[in-house]
NUMI-763538 format. One record per residue (C-alpha): residue number from 0; x, y, z. Coordinates in steps of 0.5 Angstrom, whole numbers, plus 2048, in hexadecimal, padded with zeros to 3 digits. Each point is the difference from the previous one (the first is absolute). Layout:
// residues N
resi/xx/yy/zz
NUM/X/Y/Z
...
***
This chain:
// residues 623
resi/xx/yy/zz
0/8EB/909/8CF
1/807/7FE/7FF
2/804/7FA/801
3/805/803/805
4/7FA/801/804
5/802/7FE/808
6/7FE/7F8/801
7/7FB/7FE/804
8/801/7FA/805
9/7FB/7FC/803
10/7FF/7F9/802
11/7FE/7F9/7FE
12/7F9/7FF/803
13/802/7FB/806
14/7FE/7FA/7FC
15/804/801/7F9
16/805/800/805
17/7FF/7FA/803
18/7FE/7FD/7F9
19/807/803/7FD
20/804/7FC/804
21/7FC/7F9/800
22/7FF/800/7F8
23/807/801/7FF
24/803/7FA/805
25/7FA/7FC/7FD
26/801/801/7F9
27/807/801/7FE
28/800/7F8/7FE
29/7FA/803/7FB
30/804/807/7FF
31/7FE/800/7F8
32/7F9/801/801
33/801/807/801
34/800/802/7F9
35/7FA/7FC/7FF
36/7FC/804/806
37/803/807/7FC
38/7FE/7FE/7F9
39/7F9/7FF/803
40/7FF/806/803
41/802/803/7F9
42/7FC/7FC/7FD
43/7FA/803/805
44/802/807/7FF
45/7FF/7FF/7F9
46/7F9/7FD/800
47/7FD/805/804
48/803/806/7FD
49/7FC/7FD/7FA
50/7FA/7FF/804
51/800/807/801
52/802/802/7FA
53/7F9/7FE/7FD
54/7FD/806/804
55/805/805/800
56/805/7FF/7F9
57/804/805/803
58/803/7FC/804
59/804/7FD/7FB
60/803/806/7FF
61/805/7FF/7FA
62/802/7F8/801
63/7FA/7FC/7FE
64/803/7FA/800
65/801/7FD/806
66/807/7FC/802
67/805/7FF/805
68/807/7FF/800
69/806/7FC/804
70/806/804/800
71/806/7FE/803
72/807/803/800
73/805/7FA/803
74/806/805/802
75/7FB/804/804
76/7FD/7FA/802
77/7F9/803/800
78/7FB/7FD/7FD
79/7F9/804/7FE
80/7F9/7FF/7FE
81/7FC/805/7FC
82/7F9/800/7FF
83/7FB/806/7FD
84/7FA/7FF/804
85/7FC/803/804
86/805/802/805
87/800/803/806
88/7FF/807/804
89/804/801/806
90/7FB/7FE/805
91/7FE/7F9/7FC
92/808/7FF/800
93/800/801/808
94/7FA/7FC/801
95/802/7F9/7FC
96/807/800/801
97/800/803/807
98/7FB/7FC/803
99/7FB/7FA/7FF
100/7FA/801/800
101/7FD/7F9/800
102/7FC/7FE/806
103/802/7FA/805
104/807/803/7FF
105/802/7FE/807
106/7FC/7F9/800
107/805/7FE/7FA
108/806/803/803
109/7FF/7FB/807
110/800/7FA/7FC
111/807/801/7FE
112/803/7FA/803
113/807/800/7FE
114/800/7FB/7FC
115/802/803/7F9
116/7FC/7FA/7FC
117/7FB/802/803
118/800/808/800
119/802/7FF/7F9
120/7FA/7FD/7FF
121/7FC/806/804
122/803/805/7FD
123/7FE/7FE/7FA
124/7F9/800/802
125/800/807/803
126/803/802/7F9
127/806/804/801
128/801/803/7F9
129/804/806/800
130/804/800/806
131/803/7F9/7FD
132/805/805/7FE
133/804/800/805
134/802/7F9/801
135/805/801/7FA
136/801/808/801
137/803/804/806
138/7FC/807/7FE
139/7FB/801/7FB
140/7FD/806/7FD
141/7F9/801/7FD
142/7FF/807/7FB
143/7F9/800/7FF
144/7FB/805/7FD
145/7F9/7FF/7FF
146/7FC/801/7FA
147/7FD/807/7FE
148/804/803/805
149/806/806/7FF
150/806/7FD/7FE
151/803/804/806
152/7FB/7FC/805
153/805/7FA/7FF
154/802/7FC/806
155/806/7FC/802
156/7FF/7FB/806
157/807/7FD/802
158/802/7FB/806
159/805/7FA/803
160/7FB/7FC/801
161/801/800/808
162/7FC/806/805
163/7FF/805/7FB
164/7FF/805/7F9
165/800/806/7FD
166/7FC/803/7FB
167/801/806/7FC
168/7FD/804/7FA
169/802/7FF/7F9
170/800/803/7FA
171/7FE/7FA/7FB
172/7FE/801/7F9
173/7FC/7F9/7FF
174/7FC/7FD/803
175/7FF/7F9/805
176/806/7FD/804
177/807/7FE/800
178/803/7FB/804
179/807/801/802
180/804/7FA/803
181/807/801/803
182/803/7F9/7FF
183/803/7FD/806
184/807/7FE/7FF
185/7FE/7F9/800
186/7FB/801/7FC
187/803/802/7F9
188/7FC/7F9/7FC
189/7FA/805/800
190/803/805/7FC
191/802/7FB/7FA
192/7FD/800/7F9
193/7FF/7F8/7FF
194/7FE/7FF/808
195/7FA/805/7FF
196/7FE/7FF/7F9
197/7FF/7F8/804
198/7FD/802/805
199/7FA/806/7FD
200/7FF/7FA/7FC
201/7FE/7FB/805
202/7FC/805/804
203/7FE/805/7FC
204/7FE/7FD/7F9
205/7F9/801/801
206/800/806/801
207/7FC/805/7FB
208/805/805/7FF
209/806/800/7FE
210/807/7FF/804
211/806/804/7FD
212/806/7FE/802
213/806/805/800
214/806/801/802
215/802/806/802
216/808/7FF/801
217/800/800/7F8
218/7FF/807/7FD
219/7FE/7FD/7F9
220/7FB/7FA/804
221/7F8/800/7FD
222/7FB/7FD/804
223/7FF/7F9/7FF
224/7F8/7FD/800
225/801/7F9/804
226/7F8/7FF/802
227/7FB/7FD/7FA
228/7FC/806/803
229/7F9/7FC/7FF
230/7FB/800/806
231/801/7F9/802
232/7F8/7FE/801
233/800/802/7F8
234/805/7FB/7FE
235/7FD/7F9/7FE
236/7FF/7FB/806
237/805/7FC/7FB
238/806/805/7FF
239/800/801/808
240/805/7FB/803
241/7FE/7FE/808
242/806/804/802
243/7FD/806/7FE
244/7F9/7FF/803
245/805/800/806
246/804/806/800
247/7FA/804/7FE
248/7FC/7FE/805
249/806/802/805
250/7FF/807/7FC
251/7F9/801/801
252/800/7FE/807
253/808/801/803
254/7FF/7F9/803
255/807/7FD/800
256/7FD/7F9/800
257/7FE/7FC/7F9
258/7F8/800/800
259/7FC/7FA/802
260/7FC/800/7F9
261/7FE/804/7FB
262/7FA/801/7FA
263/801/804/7FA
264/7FA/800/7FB
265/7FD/805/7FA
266/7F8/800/801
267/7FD/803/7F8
268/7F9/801/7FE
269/7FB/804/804
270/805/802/805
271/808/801/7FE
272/805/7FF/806
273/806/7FD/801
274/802/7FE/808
275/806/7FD/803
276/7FF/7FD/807
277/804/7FE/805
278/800/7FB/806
279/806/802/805
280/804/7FB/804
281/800/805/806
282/7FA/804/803
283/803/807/801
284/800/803/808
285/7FA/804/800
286/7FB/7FA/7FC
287/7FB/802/806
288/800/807/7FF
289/7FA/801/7FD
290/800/807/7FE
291/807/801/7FC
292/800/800/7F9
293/7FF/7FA/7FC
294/7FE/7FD/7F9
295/803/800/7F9
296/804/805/7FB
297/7FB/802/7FC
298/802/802/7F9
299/7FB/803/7FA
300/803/7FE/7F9
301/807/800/803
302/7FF/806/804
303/801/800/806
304/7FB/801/805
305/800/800/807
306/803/7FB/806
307/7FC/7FC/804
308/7FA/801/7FD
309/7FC/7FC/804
310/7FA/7FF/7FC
311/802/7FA/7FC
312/800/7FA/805
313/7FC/800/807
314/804/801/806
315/802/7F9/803
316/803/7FF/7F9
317/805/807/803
318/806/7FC/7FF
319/7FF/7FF/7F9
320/806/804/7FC
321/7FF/802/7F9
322/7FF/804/7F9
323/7F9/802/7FD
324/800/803/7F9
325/7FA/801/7FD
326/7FE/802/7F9
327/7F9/803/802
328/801/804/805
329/800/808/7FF
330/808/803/801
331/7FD/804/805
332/7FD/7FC/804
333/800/801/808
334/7FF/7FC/806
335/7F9/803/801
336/7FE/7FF/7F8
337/803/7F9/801
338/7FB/7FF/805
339/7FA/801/7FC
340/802/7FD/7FA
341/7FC/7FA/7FE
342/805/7FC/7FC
343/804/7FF/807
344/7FC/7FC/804
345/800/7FB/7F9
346/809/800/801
347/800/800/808
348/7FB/7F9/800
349/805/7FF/7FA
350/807/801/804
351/7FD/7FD/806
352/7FE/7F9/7FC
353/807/800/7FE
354/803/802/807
355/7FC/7F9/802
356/801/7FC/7FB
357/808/801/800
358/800/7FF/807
359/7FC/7F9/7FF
360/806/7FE/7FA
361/805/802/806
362/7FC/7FC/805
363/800/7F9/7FC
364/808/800/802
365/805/801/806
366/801/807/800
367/7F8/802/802
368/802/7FE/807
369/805/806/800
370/7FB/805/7FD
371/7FB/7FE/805
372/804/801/806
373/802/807/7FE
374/7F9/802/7FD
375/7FB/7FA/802
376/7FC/806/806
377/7FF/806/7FB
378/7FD/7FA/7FB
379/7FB/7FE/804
380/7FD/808/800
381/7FD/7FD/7F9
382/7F9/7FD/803
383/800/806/804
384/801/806/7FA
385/800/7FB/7FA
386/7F9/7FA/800
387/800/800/7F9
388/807/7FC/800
389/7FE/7FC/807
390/801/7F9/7FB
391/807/801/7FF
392/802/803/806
393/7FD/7FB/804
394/805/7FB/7FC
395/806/805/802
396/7FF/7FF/807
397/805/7FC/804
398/7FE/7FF/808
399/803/7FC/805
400/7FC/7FA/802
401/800/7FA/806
402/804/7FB/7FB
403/806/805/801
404/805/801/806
405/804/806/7FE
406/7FA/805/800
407/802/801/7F7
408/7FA/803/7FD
409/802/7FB/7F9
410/7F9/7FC/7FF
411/7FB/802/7FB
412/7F9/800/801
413/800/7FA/7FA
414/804/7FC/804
415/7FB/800/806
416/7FB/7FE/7FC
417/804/7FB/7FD
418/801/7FD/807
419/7FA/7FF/803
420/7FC/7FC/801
421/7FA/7FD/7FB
422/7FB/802/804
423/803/808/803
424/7FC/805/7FD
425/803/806/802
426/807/803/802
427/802/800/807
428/803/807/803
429/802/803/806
430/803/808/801
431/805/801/806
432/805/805/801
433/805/7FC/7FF
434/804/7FA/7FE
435/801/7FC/806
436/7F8/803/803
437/7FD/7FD/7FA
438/803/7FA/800
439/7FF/7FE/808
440/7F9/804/7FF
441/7FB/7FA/804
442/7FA/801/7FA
443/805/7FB/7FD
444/7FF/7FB/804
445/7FA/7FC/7FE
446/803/801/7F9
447/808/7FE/802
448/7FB/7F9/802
449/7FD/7FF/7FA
450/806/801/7FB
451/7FC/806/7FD
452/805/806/7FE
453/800/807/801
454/802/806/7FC
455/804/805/805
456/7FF/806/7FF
457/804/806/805
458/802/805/7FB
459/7FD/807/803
460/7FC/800/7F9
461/7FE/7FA/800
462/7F9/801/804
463/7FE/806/7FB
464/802/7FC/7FA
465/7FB/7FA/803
466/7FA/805/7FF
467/801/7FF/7FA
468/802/7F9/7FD
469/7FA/7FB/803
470/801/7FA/7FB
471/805/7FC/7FB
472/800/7FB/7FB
473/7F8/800/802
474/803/800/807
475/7FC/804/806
476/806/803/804
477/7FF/7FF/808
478/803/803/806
479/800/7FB/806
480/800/806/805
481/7F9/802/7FE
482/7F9/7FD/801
483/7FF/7F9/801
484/805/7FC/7FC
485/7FE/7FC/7FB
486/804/7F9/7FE
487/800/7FB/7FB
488/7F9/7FA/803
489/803/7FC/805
490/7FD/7FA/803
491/7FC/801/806
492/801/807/801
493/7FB/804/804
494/7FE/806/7FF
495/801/808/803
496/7FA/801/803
497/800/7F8/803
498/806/802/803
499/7FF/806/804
500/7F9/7FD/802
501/803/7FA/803
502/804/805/805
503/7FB/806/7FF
504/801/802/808
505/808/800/800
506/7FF/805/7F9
507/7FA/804/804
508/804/801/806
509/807/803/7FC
510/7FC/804/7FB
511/7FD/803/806
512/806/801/803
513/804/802/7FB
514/7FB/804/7FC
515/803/807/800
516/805/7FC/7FC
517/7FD/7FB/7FB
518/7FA/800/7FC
519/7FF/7F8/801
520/804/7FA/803
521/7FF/7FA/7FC
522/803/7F9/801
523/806/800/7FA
524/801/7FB/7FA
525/807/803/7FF
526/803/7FE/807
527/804/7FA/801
528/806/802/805
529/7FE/808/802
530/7FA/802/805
531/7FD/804/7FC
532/802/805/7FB
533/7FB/807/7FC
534/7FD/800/7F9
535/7FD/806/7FD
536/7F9/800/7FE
537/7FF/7FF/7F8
538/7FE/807/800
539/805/803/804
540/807/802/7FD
541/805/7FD/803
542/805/802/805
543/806/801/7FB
544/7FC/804/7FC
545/7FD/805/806
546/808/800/802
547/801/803/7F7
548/7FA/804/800
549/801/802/808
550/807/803/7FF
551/7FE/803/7F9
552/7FC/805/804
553/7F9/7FC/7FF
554/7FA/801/806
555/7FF/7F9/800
556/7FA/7FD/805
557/801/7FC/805
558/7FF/7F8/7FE
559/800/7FB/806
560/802/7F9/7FE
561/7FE/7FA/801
562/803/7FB/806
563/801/7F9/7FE
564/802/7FB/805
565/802/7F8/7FF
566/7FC/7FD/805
567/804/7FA/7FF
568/806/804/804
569/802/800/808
570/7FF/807/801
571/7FA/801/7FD
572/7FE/7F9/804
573/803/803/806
574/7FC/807/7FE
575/7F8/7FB/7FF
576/802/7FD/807
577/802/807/804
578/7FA/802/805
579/803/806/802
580/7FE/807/7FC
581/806/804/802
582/805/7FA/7FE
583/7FB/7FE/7F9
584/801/807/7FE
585/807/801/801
586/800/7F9/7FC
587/7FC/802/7FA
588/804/806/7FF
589/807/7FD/800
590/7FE/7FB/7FB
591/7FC/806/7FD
592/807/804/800
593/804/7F9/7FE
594/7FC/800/7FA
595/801/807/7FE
596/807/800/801
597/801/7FA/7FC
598/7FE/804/7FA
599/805/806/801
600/7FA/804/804
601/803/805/804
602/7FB/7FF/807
603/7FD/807/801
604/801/7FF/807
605/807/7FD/802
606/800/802/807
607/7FA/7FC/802
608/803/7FA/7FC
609/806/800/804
610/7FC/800/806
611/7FB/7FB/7FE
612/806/7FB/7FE
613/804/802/807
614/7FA/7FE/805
615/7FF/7FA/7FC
616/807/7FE/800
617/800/802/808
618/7FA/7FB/800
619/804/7FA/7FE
620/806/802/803
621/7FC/7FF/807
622/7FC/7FA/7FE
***
């Protein structure tokens, strides 16, 4: 091949497009970061080729030392970054500077809203890295030749940055990528010595190779080494100052934001690991897709392993960024043989621990609210996927309660506890499908009436988690929507059973009318101001949780609840009262509908609902 060979155009997958033209208009007031995005996947590049190597050394070819250099020539105005990595072929060019193939793309772009504060900070989520570029240059261009292939199976990539690139063959002699940047004129300050030499030591000191810089418009200029070169995570915690945990963060992440926390710790004995973990202040845009990628950069004695590597945290821990550098694992080891290593599930229990112990630092101060409302929902999947550590997750929750009036999920279940009363035994709670029905649910009313408070819980995941959290502080967890609802003793109090004795005709009567919908009909002790309300039976699940487990595709069986009634109300009195059985099962149905309806039920027959509420108003309009 040749490097005269025609061009060939394409074009930008739609949403690069579209990503194109947002991130330079929300991160031109942060233009610098490009250079750290650049060196970063320098840095990657080099990390895997020595990955690689360890099973194929050929492909160190005649350059085993590894660095990358930051040439600049400011009469040109270009400013170029080198790296000897692994490099590319021309498909894999094509394929990660053409498109973007991260799923929930479209879903990102639609949250742009304009605002460049906060586009920033999405973007920045999204991870932009190398298409950072073109915040400061109106063309780049790419030469890239992957390692083990011909010399003459070079490629060059080059584009404005607008609709369009082209991609032609090229004789290149060494391997990995450089990455040419032709300056926009107002942009000169990145093609100066001392503004590079400043910025690559902020953002890219951690960095576990070298950073040469040169200038090229010097004939007799050599390449100046500006990073200390040492893996940062390798460094004593005392060397590292806060500023360089936060930029290597950045690195690892390509979040544009500081992270919330951070743990850097050396284990030594039987097993000889060093982790560095960070909390983010921000939960990226695709948290809730389960099947992407996640988990920490492992490193073995220094050798770059792999990313994501999912095995050293469970999965409602997926936010977690971080580094695992371990001594004992062997340098060839896989995802399959990491999977069987007996040693790792000792390092996972380990990490997680550690994850959950920053946390419970971070929760003693202000900042926990914030980790909360980004992160709180993927936490509570701990009870579900992680019961050896339900202790320390129960004391990481936050709920709203009927104390508060702004729906707030910032009260812990220590605080509950240490305001209830002496003689409460239990834990109050009550699942809805929303903020404002739980609130308004009538199975709060006897509570309400006797200052009992309730946890509110209406997080779609809440009703799962409850499955698996029962008790607190030696506490038993109960929901006031299920089974008879048991409070603290009250004087004069009468039982279920004396209750429904007392108007066991009325009770007999509805439950024969409404049979094919209720399991049973009792006299509520919940009610004070509603007629009636439903309760599932203690064995039964719960109408959030057959909605979770209906819409994930579960054969549920049916389950009827039970119709409790306040006998105490006019609509029910006017129910004892009705001698007509057409009128008497109209009634019964429309309290029956009123109770379901109040819980956010959705009637399995509307229709009949409108007309039974349409004649009744009929009746009063003509009486």
């Amino acid at each position: 091949m040749s490097e005269t060979a025609t061009p060939e155009t394409m074009g930008f997958q739609t949403e690069v497009r579209q990503l194109l033209q947002l991130m330079i208009h929300s991160l031109y007031s942060n233009k610098e970061i490009f250079l750290r995005e650049l060196i970063s996947n320098a840095s990657d590049a080099a990390d895997k080729l020595r990955f690689e190597s360890l099973e194929n050394a050929e492909l160190l070819e005649d350059q085993p030392e590894l660095a990358i250099r930051v040439e600049f020539d400011a009469k040109k105005g270009v400013l170029t970054v080198v790296d000897n990595g692994i490099g590319m072929s021309r498909d894999e060019l094509i394929d990660n500077l053409g498109t973007i193939a991260k799923s929930g793309t479209s879903e990102f772009l639609q949250q742009m809203t304009g605002d460049e504060k906060q586009d920033t900070q999405l973007i920045g989520q999204f991870g932009v890295g190398f298409y950072s570029a073109f915040i400061v240059a109106d063309k780049v261009v790419v030469e890239s030749r992957r390692a083990g292939l011909q010399a003459s199976e070079g490629v060059r990539w080059e584009s404005a940055g607008e609709g369009e690139f082209t991609v032609s063959p090229l004789d290149k002699s060494d391997r990995g990528t450089t990455v040419s940047l032709h300056l926009k004129d107002s942009e000169s300050e990145f093609a100066d010595s001392y503004r590079l030499e400043a910025l690559i030591k902020k953002y890219s000191d951690h960095i576990g190779f070298p950073v040469m810089l040169l200038d090229r418009a010097e004939a007799d200029a050599e390449a100046k080494n500006v990073n200390s070169a040492t893996a940062l995570w390798t460094r004593p915690r005392a060397d590292v100052t806060g500023d360089e945990y936060k930029e290597f963060y950045k690195h690892l992440s390509h979040d544009f934001a500081d992270p919330m926390s951070w743990s850097h710790n050396r284990v030594e004995g039987k097993r000889e690991y060093t982790s560095l973990l960070y909390i983010p202040a921000n939960a990226p845009f695709d948290l809730w897709n389960r099947d992407v990628p996640r988990g920490l950069k492992l490193y073995v004695q220094r050798v770059f392993i792999m990313d994501d590597a999912e095995q050293f945290l469970p999965l409602y821990l997926r936010f977690v960024k971080g580094v695992v550098d371990s001594s004992d694992l062997p340098l060839n080891v896989s995802r399959e043989l990491l999977q069987r290593n007996s040693d790792l599930d000792a390092m996972r229990g380990a990490l997680t621990r550690r994850v959950l112990d920053m946390l419970h630092k971070l929760a003693s101060g202000d900042e926990y609210q914030k980790f909360w409302d980004q992160f709180g929902q993927v936490l509570k999947e701990g009870f579900v996927e992680d019961s050896s550590n339900a202790e320390k997750l129960a004391k990481l929750m936050r709920f709203s309660t009927t104390q508060g009036d702004s729906g707030a999920q910032d009260q812990s279940l220590a605080a509950y506890v240490s305001r209830a009363a002496d003689d409460q035994d239990k834990i109050y709670y009550l699942l809805a499908d929303s903020y404002a029905a739980a609130k308004s649910s009538p199975h709060l009313e006897q509570l309400h009436q006797r200052n009992i408070e309730v946890i509110l819980m209406y997080d779609h995941i809440d009703a799962w988690m409850m499955e698996h959290l029962k008790e607190f502080d030696g506490k038993e967890l109960l929901d006031v929507s299920r089974g008879q609802l048991s409070l603290p003793d009250a004087d004069g109090e009468i039982t279920q059973s004396a209750m429904n004795d007392e108007n066991k005709p009325l009770l007999k009567k509805m439950h024969r009318t409404l049979n094919e919908r209720v399991e049973a009909v009792n006299v509520s002790q919940r009610l004070v101001d509603s007629a009636a309300c439903v309760v599932a039976a203690e064995q039964d699940l719960t109408p959030q949780l057959r909605k979770m487990l209906e819409a994930a595709g579960q054969d549920i069986p049916a389950s009827k609840p039970i119709l409790e009634i306040n006998i105490e109300h006019p609509l029910v009195k006017r129910l004892s009262g009705e001698t007509e059985d057409q009128r008497f099962e109209a009634l019964s149905n429309i309290i029956m509908d009123h109770a379901l309806l109040a819980e956010g039920t959705a009637l399995a027959d509307p229709a009949s609902y409108v007309q039974r509420m349409n004649n009744l108003l009929l009746e009063i309009d003509a009486s």
